[in-house]
The first five atom37 places (N, CA, C, CB, O) and aatype in JSON, in Angstrom:
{
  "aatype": [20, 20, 20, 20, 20, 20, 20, 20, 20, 20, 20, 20, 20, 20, 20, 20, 20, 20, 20, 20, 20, 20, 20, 20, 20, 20, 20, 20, 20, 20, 20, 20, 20, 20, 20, 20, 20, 20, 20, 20, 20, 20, 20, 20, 20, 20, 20, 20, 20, 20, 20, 20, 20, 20, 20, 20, 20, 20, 20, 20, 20, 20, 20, 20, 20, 20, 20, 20, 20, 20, 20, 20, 20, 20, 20, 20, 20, 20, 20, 20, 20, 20, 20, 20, 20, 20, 20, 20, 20, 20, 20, 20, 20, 20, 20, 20, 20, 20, 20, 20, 20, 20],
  "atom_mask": [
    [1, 1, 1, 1, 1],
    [1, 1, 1, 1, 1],
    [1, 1, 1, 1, 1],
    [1, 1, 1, 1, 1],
    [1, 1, 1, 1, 1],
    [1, 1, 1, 1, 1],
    [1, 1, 1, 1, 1],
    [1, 1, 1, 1, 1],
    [1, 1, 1, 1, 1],
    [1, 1, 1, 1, 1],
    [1, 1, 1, 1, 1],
    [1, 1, 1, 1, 1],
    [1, 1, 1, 1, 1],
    [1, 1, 1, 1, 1],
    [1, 1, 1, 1, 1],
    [1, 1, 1, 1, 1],
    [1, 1, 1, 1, 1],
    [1, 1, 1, 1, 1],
    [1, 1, 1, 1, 1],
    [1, 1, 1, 1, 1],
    [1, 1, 1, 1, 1],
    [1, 1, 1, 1, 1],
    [1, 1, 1, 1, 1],
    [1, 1, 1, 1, 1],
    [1, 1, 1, 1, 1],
    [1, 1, 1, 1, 1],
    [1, 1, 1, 1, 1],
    [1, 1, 1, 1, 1],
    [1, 1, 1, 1, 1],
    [1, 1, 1, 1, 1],
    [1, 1, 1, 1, 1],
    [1, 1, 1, 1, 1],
    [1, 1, 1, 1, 1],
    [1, 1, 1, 1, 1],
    [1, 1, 1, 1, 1],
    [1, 1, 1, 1, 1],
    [1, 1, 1, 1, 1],
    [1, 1, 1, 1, 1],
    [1, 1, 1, 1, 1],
    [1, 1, 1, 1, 1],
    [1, 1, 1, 1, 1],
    [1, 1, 1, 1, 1],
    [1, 1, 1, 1, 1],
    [1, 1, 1, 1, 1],
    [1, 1, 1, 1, 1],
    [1, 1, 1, 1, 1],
    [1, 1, 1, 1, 1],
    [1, 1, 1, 1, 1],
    [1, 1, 1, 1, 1],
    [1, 1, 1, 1, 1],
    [1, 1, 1, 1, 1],
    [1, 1, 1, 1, 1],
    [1, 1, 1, 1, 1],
    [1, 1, 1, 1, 1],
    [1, 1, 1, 1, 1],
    [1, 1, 1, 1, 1],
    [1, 1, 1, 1, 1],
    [1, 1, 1, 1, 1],
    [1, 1, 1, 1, 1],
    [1, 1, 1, 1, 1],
    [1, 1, 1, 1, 1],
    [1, 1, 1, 1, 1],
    [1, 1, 1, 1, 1],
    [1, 1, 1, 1, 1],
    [1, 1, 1, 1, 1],
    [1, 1, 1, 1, 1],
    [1, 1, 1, 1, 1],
    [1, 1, 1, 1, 1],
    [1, 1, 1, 1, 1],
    [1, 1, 1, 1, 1],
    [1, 1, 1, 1, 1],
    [1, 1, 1, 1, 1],
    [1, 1, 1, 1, 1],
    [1, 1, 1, 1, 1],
    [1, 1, 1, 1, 1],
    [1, 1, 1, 1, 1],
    [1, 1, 1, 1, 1],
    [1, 1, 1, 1, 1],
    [1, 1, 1, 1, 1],
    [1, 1, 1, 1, 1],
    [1, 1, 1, 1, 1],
    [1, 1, 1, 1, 1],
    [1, 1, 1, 1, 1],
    [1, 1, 1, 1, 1],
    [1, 1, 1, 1, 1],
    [1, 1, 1, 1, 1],
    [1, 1, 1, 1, 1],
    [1, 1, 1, 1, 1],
    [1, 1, 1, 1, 1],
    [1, 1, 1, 1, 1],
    [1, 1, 1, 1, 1],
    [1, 1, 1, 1, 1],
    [1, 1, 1, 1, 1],
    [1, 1, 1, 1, 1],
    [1, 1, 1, 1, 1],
    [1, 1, 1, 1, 1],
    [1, 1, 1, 1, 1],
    [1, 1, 1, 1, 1],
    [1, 1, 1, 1, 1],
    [1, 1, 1, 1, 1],
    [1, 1, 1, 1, 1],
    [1, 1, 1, 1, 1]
  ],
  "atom_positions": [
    [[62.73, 112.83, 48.14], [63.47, 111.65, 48.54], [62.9, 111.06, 49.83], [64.94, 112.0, 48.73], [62.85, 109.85, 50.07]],
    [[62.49, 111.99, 50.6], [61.63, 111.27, 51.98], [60.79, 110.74, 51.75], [61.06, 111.94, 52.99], [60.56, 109.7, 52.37]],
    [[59.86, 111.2, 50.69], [58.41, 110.64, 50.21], [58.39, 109.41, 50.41], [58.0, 110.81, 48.81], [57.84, 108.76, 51.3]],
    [[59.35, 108.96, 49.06], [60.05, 107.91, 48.36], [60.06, 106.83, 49.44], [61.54, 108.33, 47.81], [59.38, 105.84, 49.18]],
    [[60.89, 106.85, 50.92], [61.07, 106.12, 51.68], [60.25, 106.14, 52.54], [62.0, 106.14, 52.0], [59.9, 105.0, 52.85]],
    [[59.61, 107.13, 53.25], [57.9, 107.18, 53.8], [57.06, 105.65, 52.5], [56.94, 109.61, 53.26], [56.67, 104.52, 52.8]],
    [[57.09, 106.07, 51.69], [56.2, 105.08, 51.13], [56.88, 103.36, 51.02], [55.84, 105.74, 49.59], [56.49, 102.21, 51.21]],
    [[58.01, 104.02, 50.61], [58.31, 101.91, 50.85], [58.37, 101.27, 52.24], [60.07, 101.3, 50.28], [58.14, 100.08, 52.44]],
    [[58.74, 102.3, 53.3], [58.31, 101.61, 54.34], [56.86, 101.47, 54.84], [58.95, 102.04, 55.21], [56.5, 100.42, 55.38]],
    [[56.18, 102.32, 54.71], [55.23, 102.01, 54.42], [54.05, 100.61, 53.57], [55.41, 102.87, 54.15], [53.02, 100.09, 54.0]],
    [[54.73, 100.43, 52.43], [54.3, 99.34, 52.0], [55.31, 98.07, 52.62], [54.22, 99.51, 50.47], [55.03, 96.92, 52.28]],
    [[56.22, 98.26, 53.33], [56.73, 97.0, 53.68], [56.6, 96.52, 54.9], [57.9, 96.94, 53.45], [57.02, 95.47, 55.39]],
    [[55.7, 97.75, 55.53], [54.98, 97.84, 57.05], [53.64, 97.07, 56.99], [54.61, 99.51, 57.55], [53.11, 96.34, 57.83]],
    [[53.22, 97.49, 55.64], [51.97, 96.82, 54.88], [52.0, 95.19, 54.65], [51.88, 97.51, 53.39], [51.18, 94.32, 54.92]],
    [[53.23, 95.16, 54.06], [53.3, 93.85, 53.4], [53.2, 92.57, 54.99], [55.09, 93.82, 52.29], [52.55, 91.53, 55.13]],
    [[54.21, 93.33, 55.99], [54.45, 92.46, 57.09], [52.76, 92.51, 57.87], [55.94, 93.13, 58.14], [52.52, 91.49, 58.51]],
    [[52.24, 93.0, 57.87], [50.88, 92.75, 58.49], [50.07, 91.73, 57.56], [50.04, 94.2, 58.65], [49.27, 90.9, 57.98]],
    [[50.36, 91.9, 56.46], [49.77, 91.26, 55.66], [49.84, 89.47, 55.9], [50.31, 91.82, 54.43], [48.93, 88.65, 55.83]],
    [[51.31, 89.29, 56.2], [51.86, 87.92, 56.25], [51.52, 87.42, 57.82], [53.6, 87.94, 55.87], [51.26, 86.24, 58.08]],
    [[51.56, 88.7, 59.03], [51.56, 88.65, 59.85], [50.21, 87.45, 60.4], [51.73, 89.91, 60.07], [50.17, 86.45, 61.12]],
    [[49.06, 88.37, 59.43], [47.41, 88.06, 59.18], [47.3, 86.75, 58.49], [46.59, 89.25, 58.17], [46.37, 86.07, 58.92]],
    [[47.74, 86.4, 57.87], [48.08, 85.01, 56.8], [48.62, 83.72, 57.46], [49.3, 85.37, 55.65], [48.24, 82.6, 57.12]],
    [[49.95, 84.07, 58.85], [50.32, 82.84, 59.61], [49.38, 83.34, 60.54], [51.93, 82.48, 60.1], [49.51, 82.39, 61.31]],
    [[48.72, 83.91, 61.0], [47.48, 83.46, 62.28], [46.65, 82.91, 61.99], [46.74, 84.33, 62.99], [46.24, 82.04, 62.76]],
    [[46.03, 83.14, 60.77], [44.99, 82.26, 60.26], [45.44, 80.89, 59.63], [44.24, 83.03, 59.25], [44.76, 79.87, 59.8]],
    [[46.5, 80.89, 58.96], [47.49, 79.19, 59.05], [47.29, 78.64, 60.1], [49.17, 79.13, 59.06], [46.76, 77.53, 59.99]],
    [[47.63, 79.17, 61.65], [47.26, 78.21, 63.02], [46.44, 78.46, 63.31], [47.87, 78.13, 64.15], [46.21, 78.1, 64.46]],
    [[45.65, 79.0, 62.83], [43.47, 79.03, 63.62], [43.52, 77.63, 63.28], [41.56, 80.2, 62.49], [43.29, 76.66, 64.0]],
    [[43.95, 77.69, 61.79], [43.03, 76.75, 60.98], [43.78, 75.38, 61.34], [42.95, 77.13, 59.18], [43.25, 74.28, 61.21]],
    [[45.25, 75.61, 61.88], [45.79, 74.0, 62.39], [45.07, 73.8, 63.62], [47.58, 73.8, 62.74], [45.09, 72.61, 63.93]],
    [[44.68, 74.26, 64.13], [44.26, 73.97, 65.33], [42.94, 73.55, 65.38], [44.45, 74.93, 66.1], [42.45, 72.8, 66.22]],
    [[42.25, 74.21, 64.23], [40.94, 73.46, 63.98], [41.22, 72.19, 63.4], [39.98, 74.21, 63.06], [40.47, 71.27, 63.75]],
    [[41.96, 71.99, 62.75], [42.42, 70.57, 61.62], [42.7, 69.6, 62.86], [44.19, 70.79, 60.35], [42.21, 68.47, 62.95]],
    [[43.5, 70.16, 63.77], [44.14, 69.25, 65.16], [43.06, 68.54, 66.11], [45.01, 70.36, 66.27], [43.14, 67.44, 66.66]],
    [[41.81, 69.68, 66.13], [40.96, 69.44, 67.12], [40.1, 68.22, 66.42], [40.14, 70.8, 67.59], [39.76, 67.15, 66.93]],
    [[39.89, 68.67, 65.23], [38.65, 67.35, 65.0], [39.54, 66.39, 63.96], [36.8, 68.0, 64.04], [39.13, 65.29, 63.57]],
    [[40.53, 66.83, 63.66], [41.11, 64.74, 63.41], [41.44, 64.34, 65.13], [43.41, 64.41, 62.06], [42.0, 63.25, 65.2]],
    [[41.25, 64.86, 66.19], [41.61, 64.2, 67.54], [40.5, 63.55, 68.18], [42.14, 65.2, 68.52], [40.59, 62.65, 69.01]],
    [[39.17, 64.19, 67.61], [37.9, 63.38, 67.66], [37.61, 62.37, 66.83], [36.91, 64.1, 67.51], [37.13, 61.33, 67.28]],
    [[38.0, 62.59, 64.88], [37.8, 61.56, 64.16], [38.43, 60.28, 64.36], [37.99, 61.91, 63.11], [38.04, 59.13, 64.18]],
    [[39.7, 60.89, 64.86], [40.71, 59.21, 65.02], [40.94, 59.1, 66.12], [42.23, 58.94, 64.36], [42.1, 58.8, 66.4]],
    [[40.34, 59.21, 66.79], [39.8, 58.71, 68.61], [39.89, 57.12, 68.31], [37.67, 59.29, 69.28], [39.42, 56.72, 67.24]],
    [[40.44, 56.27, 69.16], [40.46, 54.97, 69.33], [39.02, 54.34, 70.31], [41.93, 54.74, 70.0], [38.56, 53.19, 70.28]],
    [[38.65, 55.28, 70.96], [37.75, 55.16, 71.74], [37.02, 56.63, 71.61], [38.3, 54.69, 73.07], [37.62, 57.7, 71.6]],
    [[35.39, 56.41, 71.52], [34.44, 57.3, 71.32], [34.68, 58.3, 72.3], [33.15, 56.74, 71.37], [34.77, 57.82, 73.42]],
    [[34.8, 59.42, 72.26], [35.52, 60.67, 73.16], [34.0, 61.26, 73.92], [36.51, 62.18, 71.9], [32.85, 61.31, 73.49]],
    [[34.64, 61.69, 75.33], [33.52, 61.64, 76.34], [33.14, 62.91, 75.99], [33.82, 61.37, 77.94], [33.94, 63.7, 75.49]],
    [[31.73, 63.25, 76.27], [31.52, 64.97, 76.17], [32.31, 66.12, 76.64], [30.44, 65.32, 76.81], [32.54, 67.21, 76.11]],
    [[32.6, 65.72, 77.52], [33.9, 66.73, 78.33], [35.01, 67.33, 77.23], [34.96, 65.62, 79.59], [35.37, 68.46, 76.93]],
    [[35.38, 65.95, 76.77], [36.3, 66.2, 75.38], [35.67, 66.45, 73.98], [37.17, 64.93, 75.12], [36.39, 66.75, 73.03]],
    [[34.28, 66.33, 73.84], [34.02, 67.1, 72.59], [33.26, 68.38, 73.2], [33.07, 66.2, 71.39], [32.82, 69.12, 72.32]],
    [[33.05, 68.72, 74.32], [32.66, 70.25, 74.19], [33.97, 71.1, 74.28], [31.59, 70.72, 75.43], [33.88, 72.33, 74.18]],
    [[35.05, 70.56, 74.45], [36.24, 71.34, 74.84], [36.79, 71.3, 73.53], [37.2, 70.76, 76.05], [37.65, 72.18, 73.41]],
    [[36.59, 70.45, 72.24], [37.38, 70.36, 71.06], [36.17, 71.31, 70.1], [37.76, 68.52, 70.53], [36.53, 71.81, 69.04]],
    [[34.85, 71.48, 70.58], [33.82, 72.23, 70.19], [34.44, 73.44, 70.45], [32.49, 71.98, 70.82], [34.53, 74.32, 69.59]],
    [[35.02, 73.6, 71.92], [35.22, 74.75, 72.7], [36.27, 75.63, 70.93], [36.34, 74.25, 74.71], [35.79, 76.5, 70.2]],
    [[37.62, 75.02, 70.79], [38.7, 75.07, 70.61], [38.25, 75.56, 68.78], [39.55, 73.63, 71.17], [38.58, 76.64, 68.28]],
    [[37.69, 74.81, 68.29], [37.1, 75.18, 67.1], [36.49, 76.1, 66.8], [36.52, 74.57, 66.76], [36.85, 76.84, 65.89]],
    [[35.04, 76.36, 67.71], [34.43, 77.66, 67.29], [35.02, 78.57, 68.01], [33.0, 77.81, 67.42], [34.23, 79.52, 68.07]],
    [[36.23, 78.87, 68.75], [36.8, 80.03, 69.13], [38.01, 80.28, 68.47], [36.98, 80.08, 70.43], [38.69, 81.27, 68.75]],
    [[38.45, 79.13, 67.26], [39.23, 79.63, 65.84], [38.45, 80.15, 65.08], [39.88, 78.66, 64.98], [38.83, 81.32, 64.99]],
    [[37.35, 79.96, 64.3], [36.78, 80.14, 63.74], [35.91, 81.77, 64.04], [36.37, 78.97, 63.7], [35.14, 82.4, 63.33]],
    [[36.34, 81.98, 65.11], [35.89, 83.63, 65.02], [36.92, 84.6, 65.11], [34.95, 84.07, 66.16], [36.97, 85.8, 64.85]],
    [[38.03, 83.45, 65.72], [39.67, 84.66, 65.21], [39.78, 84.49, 63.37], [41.9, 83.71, 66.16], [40.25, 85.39, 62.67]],
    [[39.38, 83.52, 62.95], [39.8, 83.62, 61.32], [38.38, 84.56, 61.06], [39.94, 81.76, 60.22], [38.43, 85.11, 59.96]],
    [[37.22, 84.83, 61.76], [36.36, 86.02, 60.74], [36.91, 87.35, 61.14], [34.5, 86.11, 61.01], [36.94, 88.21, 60.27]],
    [[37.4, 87.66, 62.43], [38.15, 88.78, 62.55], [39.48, 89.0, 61.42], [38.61, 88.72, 64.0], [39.85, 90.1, 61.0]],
    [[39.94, 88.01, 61.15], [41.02, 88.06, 59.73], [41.0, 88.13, 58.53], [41.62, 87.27, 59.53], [41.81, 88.74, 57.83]],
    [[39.76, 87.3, 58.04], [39.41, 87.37, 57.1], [38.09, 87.84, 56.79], [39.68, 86.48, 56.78], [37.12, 87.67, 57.53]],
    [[38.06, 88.57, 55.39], [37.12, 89.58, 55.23], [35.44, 88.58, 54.88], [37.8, 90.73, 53.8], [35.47, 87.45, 54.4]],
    [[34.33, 89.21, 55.2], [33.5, 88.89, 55.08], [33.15, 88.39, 53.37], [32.94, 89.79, 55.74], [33.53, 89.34, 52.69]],
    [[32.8, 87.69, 52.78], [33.04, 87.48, 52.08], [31.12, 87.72, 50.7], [33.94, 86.24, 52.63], [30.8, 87.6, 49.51]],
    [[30.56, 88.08, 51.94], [28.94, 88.87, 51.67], [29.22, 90.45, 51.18], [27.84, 88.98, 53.39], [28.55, 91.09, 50.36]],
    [[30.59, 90.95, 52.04], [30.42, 92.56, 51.95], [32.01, 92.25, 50.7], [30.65, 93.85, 54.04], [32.29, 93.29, 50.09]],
    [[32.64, 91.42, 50.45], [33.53, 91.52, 49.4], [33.42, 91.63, 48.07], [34.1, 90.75, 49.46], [33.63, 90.52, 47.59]],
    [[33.17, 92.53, 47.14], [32.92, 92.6, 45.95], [34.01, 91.54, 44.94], [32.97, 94.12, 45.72], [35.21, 91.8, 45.04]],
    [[33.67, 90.58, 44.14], [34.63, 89.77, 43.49], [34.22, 90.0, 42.16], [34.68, 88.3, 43.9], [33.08, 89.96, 41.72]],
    [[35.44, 90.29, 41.47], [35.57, 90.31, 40.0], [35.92, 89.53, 39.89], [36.13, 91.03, 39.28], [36.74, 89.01, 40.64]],
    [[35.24, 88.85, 38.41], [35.6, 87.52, 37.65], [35.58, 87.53, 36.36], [34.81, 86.48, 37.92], [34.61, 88.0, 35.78]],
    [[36.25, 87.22, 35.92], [36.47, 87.53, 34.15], [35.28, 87.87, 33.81], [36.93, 86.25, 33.07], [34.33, 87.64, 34.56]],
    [[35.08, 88.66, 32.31], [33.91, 89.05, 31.82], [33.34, 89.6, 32.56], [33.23, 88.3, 31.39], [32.13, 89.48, 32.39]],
    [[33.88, 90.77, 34.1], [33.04, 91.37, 34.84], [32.24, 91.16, 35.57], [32.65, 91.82, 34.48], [31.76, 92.06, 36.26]],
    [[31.81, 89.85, 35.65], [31.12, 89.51, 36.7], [31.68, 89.51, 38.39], [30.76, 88.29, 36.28], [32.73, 89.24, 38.96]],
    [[30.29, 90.01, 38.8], [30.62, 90.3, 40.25], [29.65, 90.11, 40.85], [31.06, 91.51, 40.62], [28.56, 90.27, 40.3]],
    [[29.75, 89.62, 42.48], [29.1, 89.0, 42.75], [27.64, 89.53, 43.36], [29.83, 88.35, 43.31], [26.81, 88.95, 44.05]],
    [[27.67, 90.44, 42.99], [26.43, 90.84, 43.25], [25.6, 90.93, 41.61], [26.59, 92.32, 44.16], [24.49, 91.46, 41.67]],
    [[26.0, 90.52, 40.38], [25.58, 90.48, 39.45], [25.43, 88.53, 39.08], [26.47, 91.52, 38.66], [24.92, 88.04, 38.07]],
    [[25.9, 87.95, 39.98], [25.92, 86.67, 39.93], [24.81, 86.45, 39.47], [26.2, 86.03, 40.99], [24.77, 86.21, 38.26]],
    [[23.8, 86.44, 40.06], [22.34, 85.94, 39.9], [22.17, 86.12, 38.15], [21.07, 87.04, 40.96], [22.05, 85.44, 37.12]],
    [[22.22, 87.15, 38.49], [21.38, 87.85, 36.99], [22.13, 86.95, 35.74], [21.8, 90.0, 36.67], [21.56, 86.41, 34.79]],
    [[23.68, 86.99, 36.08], [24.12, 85.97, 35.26], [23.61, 84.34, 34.93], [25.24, 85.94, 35.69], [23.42, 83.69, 33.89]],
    [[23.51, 84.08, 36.27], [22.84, 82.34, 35.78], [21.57, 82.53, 35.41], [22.73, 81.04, 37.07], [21.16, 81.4, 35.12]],
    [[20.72, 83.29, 35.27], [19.45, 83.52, 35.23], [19.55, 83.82, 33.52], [18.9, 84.75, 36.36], [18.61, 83.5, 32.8]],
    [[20.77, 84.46, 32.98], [20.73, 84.76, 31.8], [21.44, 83.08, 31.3], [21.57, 86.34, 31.48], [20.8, 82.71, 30.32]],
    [[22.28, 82.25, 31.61], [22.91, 81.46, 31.74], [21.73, 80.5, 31.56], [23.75, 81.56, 32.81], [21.79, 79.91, 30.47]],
    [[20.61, 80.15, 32.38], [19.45, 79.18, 32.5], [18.8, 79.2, 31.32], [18.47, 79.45, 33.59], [18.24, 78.25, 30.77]],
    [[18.92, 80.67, 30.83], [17.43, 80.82, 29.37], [18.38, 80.48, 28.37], [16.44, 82.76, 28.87], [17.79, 79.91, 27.45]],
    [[19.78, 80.6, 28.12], [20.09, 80.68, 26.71], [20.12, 78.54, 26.66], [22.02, 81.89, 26.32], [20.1, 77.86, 25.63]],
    [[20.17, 78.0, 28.08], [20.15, 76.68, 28.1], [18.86, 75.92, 27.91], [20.69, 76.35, 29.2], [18.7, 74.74, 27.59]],
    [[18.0, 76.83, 28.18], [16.66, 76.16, 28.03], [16.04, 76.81, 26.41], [15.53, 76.63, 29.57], [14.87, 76.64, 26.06]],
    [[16.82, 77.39, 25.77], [16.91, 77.94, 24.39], [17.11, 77.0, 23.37], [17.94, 78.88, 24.26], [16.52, 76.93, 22.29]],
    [[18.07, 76.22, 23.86], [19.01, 75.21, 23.11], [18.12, 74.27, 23.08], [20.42, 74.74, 23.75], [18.38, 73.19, 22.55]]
  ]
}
């Protein structure tokens, strides 16, 4: 019976990190969305000061969302019919001949 509840809290300790990881990267990514529509819809061409600081603001989201999210080189992805992405290639390569077959 302890097991039992060791493990669901457990997965619900799980689940909340999970969501935890999901709204930080929601506001990386508003804040990147914020920074450069504040450059695109500038009424007046924005001085360097203000695009190295909206530069600043962007690429220092953009390395809290790779700390969050997984690399996506070292992520193995299944895709129907087994393909994965490290078999990708071989697939379009088989994909190219049966087209140049036709």
């Amino acid at each position: 019976m302890v097991a039992k509840t060791y493990t669901k809290t457990e997965r619900k300790n799980q689940r909340k990190e999970e969501l935890r990881e999901k709204l930080q990267g929601l506001e990386y990514l508003r804040q990147i969305d914020n920074a450069v529509n504040a450059v695109v819809e500038a009424e007046t061409p924005p001085s360097s000061e203000d695009l190295a600081a909206k530069k600043f603001i962007v690429d220092t989201n953009f390395k809290r969302l790779a700390k969050i999210l997984p690399d996506l080189k070292q992520t193995d992805l299944e895709i129907q019919g087994g393909l994965t992405l490290s078999s990708h290639e071989e697939w379009l390569a088989t994909l190219s001949s049966t087209e140049d077959d036709d």
